[in-house]
C-alpha positions in Angstrom: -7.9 14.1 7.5 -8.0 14.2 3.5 -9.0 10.7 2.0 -6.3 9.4 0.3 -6.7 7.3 -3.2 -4.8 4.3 -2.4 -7.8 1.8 -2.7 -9.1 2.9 -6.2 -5.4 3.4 -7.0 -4.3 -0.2 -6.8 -7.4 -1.8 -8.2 -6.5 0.3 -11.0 -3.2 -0.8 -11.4 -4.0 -4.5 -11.3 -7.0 -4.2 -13.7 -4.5 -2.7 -16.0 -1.6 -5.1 -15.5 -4.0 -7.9 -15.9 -1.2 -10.1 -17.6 0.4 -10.4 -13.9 -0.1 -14.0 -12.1 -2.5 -13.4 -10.2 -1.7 -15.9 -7.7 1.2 -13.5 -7.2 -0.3 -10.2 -6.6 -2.7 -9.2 -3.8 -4.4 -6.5 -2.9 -4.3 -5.8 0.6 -6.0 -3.4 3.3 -5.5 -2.4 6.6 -5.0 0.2 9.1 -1.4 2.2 9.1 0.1 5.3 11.0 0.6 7.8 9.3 4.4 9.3 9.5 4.5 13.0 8.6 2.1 16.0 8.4 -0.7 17.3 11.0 -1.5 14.2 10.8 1.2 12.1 12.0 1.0 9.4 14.9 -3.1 9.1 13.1 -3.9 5.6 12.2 -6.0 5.3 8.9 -7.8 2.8 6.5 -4.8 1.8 3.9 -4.2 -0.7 0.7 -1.3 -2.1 -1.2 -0.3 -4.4 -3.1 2.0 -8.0 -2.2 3.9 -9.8 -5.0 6.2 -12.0 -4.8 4.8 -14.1 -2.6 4.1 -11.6 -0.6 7.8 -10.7 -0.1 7.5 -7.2 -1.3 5.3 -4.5 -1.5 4.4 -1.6 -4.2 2.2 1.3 -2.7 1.4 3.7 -5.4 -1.2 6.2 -3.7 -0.8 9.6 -3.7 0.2 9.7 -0.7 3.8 9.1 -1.7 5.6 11.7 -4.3 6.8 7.9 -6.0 5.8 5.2 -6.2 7.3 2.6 -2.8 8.6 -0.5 -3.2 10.4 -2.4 -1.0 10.2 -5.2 1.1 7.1 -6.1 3.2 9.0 -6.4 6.4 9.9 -2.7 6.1 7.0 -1.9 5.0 4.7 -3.2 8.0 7.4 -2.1 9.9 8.0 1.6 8.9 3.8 2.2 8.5 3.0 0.1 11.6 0.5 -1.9 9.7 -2.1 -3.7 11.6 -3.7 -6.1 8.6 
């Protein structure tokens, strides 16, 4: 299974956008199931990132063509996140 970039890719992003609150913003890891490719029904190692108070979620690895953001519900739902 190809390593993915999400961690490194969201520490980036929040060392660059540094003016966020940070009490706001999280970065967060777990395991998810993957939902396409050879390698669907797989769980892997994950990270993202919570704002607004944890409400939604922004997942900007390359493992998505653009950038997701959308609600965490969906989002723990659709990956099958186990945090």
């Amino acid at each position: 299974m190809k390593k993915g970039n999400c961690f490194k890719a969201h520490a980036d992003f929040l060392l660059k956008e540094s003016h966020l609150d940070s009490n706001d913003v999280r970065l967060c890891h777990g395991t998810v199931e993957l939902n396409r490719g050879v390698n669907k029904g797989k769980r892997t190692v994950h990270a993202w990132i919570e704002f607004m108070d944890g409400q939604m979620v922004l997942d900007c690895s390359d493992q998505h063509k653009d950038p997701v953001i959308c609600s965490r519900k969906r989002y723990y739902v659709v990956a099958k996140v186990r945090a």
